[in-house]
N, C-alpha and C positions, 0 to 999 in steps of 0.2 A: 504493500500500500504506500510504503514511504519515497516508494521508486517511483511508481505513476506520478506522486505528487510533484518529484522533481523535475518530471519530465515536461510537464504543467508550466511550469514557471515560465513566463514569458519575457518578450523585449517590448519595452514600452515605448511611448512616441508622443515625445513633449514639447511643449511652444507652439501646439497647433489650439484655437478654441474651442471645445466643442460645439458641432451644429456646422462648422465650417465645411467640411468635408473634404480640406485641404490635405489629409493624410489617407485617403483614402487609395493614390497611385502607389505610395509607398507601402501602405500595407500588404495592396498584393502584391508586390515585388518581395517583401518578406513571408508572406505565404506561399508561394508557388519555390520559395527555396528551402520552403519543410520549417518555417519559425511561425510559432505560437505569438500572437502579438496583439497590442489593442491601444488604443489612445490613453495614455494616461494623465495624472494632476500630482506636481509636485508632491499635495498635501496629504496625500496616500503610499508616497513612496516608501517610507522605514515602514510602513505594515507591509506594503504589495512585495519587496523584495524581489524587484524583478531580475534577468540573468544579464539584463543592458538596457542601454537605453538612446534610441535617437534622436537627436535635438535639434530641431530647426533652430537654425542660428539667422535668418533671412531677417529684412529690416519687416515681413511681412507675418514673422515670428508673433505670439505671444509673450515675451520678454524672454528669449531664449537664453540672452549672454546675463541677465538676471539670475535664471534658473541655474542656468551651469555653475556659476558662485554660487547659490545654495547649498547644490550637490555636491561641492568638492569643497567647501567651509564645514561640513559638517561631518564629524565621526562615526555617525550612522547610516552616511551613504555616500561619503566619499571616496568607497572603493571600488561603487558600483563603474562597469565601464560604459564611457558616452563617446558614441563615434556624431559629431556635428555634421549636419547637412542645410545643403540651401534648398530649398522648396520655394516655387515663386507661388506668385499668387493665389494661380491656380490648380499648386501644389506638384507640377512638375519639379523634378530630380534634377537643380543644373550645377550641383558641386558635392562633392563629397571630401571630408578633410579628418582623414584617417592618422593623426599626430597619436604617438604612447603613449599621452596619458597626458593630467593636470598637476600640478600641485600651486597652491595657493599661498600667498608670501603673507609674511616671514615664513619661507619654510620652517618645518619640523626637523632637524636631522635625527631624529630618531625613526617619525614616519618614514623621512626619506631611504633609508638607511632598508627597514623593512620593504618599502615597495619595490624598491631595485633590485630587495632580491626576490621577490616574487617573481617580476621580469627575466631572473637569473643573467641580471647584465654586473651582479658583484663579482661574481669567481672568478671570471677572467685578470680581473685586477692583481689580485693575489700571486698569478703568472706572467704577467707582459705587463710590458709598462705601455701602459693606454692615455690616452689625452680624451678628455671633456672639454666641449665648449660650454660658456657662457655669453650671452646675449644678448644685454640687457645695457641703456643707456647710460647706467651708474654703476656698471659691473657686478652688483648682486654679493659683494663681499663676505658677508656670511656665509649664502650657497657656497659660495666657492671656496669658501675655507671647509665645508660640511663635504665636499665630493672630493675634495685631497686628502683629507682624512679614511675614505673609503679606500682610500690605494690610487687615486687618478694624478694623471695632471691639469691644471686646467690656465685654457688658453678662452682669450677672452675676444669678442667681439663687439662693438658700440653700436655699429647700426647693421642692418640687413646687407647692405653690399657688403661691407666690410666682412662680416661673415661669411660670404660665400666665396672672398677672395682668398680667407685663410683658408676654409674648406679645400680648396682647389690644390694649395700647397701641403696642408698637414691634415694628411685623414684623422676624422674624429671616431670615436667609439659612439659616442652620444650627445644628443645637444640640449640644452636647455636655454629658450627664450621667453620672454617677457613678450604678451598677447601683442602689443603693439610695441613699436620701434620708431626711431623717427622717419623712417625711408620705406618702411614695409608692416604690415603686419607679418605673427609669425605662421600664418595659415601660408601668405605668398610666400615665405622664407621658404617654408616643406615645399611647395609646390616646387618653387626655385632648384633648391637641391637635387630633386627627383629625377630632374633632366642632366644628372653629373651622374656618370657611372658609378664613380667614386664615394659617391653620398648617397645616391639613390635609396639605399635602406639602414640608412642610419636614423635611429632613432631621436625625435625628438620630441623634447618636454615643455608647454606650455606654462608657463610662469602667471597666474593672477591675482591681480590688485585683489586687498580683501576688499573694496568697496569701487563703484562704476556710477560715474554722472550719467544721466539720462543722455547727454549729448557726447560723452566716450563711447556707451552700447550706439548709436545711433551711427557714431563713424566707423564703429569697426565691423558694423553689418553692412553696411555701406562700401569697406575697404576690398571684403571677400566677394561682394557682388560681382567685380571686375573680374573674378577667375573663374565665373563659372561660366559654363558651355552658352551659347545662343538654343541648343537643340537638347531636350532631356535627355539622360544616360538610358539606357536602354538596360530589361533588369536582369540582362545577364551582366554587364558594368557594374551596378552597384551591386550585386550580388558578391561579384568578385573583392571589394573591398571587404564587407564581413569573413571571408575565405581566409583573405590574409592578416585577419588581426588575432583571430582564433590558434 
């Protein structure tokens, strides 16, 4: 019995309102690939415990990059994993932005410490000497003192080019950026990298403000808008992204 129930457990699908029926493209692209799923509300999440969850992050969102600081501020569901997508209006599929994961500033190094190795990206450390980047306009000083303690080195970046200039010369292990930059958000920074052989699947960690002005969420839905498709993904496409986060 306690099997069926796991099997049960679903991926939810949040920043949509209900009655809109703007998640309804994406739902069946999660059902036709064998996932249990349903529209969910923040304010059922520590009961609903779902297995993920997808986030409209679209300026056309229910406060998506709100939500997201919720879920990842919070001890009781900031483990759950959220892959962000843009949904337009009328709820076509035009970006998917599949980054490793969140953590929410002042990092924890102790969370931190834990999640990387759920990731199983610490053991390596302990054998090779590895470099981490950092990303972030003020250089994130603490982070960076908490991931050389882990065994790294870490090599720093100020803005989005400048990160993909070092990228190109010193492969990274891992990257950690701050959601916006002065040149890029860090959604174009992944996008950026993905087209460098060399960085293509290096992982990166999105850095959040504990708190967002209505007009920072507003520009940084705004900033991702520009990377997504003219034409919806098609749902072998976004299928393929769940594929490879699993």
């Amino acid at each position: 019995m306690a099997e069926n129930t796991e099997l049960r457990r679903e991926l939810w699908i949040l920043g949509i309102k209900p009655g809109e029926g703007r998640e309804d493209l994406l739902s069946s692209y999660l059902e036709s690939g064998g996932y249990v799923c349903r529209l969910g509300q923040y304010e059922n999440l520590e009961s609903g415990r779902p297995l993920g969850i997808v986030l409209d992050i679209s300026p056309f969102s229910e406060d998506g990059w709100g939500i997201l600081l919720k879920i990842k501020s919070s001890p009781k569901t900031c483990n759950i994993p959220v892959l962000p997508v843009f949904l337009s209006i009328n709820g076509k599929i035009g970006g998917v932005f599949p980054v490793a994961g969140f953590f929410t500033l002042p990092v924890d190094e102790e969370y931190l410490q834990d999640r990387l190795a759920v990731y199983g990206l610490t053991e390596e450390a302990e054998t090779w000497d590895l470099q981490s980047m950092v990303v972030s306009r003020n250089g994130e000083e603490k982070l960076s003192k908490a991931i050389e303690r882990l065994g790294f080195d870490v090599i720093k970046g100020y803005t989005g080019k400048e990160a993909l200039a070092l990228a190109s010369i010193h492969p990274v292990y891992m990257i950690f950026c701050t959601q916006m930059l002065p040149d890029m958000s860090a959604f174009e920074l992944q996008e950026r990298l993905r087209l460098d052989p060399y960085s293509s699947n290096t992982p990166l960690f999105v850095l959040l403000k504990d708190s967002m002005k209505d007009g920072e969420r507003l520009a940084l839905s705004r900033d991702v808008a520009h990377l997504v498709r003219k034409k919806q993904l098609t749902c072998e496409e976004f299928l393929g992204y769940l594929r490879r986060k699993e």
